[in-house]
N, C-alpha and C positions, 0 to 999 in steps of 0.2 A: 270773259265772264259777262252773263248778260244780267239786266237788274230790272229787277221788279218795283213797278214807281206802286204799287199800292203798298206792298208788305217791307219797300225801303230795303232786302236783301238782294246780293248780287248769288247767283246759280249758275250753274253748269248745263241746264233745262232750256227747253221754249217754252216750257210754261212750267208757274212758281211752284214747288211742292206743296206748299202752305195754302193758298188762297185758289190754287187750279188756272189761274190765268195765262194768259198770257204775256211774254216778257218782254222787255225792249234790248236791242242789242247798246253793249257800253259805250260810249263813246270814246273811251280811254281804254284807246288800245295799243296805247306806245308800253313796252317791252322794257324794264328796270332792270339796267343791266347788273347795277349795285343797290346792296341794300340802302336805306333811311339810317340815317346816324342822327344823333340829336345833338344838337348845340353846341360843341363842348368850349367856346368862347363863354357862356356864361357858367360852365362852372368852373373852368378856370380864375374868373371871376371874382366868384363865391371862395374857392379856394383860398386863391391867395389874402381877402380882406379877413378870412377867421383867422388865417397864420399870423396879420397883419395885429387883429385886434388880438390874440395870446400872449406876441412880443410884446406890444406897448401895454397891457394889463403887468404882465411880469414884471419888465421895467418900471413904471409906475409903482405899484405896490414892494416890490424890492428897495427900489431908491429910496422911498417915502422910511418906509421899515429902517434901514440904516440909520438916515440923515436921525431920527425919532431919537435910534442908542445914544446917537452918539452927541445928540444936543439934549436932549431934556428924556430920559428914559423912565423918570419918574408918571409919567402920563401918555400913555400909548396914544396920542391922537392920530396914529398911524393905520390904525386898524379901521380909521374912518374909510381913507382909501382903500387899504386891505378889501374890506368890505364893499365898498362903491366895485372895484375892479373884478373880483369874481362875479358881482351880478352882474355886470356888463359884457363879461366874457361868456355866462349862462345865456345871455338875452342874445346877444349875437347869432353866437353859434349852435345854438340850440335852438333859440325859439323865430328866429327872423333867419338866416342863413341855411338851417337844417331842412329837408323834407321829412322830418320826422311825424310823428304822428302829433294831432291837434291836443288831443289827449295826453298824452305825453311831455307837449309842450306847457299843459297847464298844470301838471303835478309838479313837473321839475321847478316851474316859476315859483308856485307855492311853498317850495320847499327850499331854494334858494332865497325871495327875496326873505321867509320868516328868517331863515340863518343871517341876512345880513343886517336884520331891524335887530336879531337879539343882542348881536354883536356891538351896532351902536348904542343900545340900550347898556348895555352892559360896559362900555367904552366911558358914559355918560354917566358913573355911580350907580346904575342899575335900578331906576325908578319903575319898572315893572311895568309901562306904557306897551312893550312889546308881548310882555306874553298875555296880557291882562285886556287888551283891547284891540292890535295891531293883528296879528296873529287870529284871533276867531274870526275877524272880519274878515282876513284872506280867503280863510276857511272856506267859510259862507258864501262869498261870492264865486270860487271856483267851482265849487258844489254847486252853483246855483246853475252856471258857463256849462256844466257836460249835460246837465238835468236837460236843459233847456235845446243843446245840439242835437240828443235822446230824440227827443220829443220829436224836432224838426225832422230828423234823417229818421228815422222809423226804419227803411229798411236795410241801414248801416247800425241798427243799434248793437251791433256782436262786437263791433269791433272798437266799444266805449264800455266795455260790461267791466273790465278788469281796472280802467282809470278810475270810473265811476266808483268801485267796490272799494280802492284805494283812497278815495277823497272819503269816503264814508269811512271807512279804518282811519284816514287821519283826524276825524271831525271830532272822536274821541279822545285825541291828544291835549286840549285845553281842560279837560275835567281831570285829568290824570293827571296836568302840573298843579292845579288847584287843591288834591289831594297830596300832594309830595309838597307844598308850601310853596312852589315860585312861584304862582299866582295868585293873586290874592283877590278878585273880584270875580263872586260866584257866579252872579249872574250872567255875564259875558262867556264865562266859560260852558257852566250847562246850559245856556242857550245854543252855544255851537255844538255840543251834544246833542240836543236836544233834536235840533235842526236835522244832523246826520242820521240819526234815529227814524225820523220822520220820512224823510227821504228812504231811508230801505225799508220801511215800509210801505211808501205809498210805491216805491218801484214793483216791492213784491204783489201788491194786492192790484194796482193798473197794468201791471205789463201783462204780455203774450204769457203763455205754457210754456215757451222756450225759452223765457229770459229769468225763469222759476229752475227749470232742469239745468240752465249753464249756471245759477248761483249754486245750486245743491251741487253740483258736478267740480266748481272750483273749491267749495269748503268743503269737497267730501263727506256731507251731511245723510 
């Protein structure tokens, strides 16, 4: 193959199809006898410490769970673990461990740690600190994390349209407990509505033609 130093492509030509020039022969011309494999010392790796971090989460949160019945069962302080151990098992493997999507990794965060703040909330007599303040704030700054990657990757915005559309679906979650009574501080909560609001709107009315057609195209509007 020979390569073209202006248009940076290697062809099959003495000169580029693209630019009409002329090409330099490659210098890499040694013949692979086998293909490129990739790493698989790291993810073996990877593997083993998620296995690693499932068993001691389970352990953990099991042990704790028991030892709770069967000394003071009157007071679940167990579910503080409970709780500490699923987030840690989410954040692992999901969001530090996984090649999952960035997107993805910040819905599922949002959505794990509010499960485990309601839990100690709710562990702790249930003072309503989690859904009343804890929780829209999560909200708010996830929303704020995809808004702001949008922005930056411009020409990856396709492939944020659906986490984005979902922080926006969850941003309305805090007015909906405000109405059903488990929250009790309005303003916190339709501020995080508000916010989400604002947000599909300024996406609808700043973005491309295209980022109008793939919203109407996933609410079938």
């Amino acid at each position: 193959m020979n390569y073209c130093n202006h248009c940076g492509v290697s062809v099959d030509h003495v000169t580029c199809p693209l630019c009409h020039r002329k090409v330099a022969e490659s210098i890499d011309n040694e013949v692979k006898l086998y293909p490129d494999y990739p790493d698989m010392t790291l993810k073996k790796r990877r593997t083993f410490i998620a296995k690693l971090v499932t068993f001691l989460s389970i352990v953990t949160a099991s042990t704790c769970f028991v030892i709770n019945l069967l000394i003071n069962p009157d007071y679940l302080w167990s579910l503080y673990v409970v709780g500490g151990a699923l987030y840690l098992f989410v954040t692992m493997n999901h969001t530090i461990l996984s090649s999952a999507h960035t997107g993805s990794k910040i819905v599922l965060q949002v959505i794990s740690l509010s499960s485990v703040l309601v839990i100690m909330d709710i562990t702790s007599v249930f003072q309503r600190w989690s859904v009343n303040f804890a929780i829209p704030l999560i909200i708010i700054i996830a929303t704020l994390m995809i808004t702001i990657i949008i922005l930056k990757k411009r020409m990856r915005w396709r492939e944020y349209v659906g986490y984005i559309l979902a922080m926006i679906g969850i941003g309305f979650v805090p007015i909906g407990l405000y109405i059903t009574g488990i929250a009790t501080i309005l303003w916190a909560c339709a501020g995080t509505s508000l916010y989400a609001l604002l947000t599909l709107i300024g996406m609808l009315l700043f973005s491309s033609k295209t980022f109008k057609e793939e919203f109407i195209r996933r609410f079938h509007l």
